[in-house]
C-alpha positions as a printed Julia matrix, in Angstrom:
127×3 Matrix{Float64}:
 26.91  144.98  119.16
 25.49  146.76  116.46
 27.56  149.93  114.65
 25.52  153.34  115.31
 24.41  153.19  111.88
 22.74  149.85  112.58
 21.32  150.86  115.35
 19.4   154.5   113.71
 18.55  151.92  111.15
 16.79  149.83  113.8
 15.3   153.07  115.0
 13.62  153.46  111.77
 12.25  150.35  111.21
 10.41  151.11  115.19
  8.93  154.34  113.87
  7.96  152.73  110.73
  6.19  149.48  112.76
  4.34  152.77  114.66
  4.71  150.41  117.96
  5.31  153.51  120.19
  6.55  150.58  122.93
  9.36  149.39  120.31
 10.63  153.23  119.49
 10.81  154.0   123.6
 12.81  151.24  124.38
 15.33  152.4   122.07
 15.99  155.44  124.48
 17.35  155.9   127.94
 14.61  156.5   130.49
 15.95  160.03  131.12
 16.7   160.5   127.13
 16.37  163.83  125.17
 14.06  164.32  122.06
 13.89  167.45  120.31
 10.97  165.87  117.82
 10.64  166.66  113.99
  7.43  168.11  114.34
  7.78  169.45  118.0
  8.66  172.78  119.35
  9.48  171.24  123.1
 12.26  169.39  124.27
 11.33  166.25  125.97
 12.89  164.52  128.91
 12.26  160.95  129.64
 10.21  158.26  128.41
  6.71  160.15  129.31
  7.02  163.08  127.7
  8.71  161.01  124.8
  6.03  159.06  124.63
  3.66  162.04  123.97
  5.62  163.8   120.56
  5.66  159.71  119.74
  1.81  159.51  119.97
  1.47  162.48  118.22
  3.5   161.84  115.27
  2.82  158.23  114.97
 -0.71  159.41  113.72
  0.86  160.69  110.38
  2.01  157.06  109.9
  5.56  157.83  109.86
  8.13  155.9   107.81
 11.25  157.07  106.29
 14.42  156.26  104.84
 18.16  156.91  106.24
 19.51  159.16  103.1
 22.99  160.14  104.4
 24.58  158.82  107.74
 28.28  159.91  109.77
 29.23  158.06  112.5
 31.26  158.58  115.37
 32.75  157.0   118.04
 33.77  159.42  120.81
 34.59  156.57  123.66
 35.45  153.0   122.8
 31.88  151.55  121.94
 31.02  153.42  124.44
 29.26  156.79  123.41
 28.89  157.67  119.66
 27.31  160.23  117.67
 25.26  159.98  114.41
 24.42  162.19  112.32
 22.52  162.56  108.97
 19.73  163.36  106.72
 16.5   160.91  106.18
 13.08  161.38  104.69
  9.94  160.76  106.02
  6.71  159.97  104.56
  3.72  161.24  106.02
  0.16  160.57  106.06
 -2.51  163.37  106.63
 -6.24  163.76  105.36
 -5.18  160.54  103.02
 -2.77  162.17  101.05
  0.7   161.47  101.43
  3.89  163.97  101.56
  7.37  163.5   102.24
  9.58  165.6   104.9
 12.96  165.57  104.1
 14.84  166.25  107.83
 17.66  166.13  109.8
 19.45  163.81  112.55
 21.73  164.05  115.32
 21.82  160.49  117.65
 23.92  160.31  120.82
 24.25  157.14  121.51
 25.49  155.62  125.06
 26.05  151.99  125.86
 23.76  150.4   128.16
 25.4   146.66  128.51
 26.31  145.76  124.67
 23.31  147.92  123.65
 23.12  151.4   122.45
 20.09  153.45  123.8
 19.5   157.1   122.59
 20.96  159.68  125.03
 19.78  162.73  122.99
 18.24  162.56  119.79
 17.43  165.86  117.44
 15.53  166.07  114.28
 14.81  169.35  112.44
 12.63  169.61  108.67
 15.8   170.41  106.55
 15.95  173.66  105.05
 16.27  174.43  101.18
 19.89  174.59  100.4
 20.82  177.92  100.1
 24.57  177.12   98.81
């Protein structure tokens, strides 16, 4: 079974692929995304499946930056948490979006789907 970090690393490599089937498999049917670029929260694979089709027309890829782990239940249910950047495509030019993470994971069989995933645009530091 893959560690949590692993497994937001496969995440990555889905959004980067933009295969929109790839990234929803990754998450529970009834999973929670509050979406980079999104002001809803989204329940389940359909409305997942619409911030996904949205965003993947930036042509999204990023890189994990920073990355905590946590398991809260024997392989069960962990929690990461973290900072990546993502690259973004609009009009042909290209900017980055530095942003924020928070994965629940759960165990489905010896695989870790995405309970509840959260993603912000991280804010200048202020400290």
């Amino acid at each position: 079974m893959k560690t949590p970090t692993e497994f937001v690393e496969e995440w990555m490599e889905a959004v980067c692929s933009n295969d929109i089937n790839s990234i929803l498999s990754l998450y529970k049917k009834d999973g929670l995304l509050l979406g980079t670029l999104d002001s809803e929260i989204r329940k389940g694979h359909d409305e997942i499946k619409i911030y996904f089709d949205y965003f993947l027309q930036f042509k999204p890829c990023g890189r994990i930056t920073k990355i905590i782990e946590e398991d809260l239940g024997h392989r069960r249910l962990a929690i990461a948490n973290g900072i990546y950047d993502f690259d973004l495509t609009e009009n042909g030019e290209q900017t980055t979006t530095p942003a924020r993470f928070t994965f629940v994971l759960d165990r489905e069989g010896t695989k870790w789907k995405i309970h509840s995933h959260h993603s912000s645009k991280k804010p200048e530091n202020l400290i």
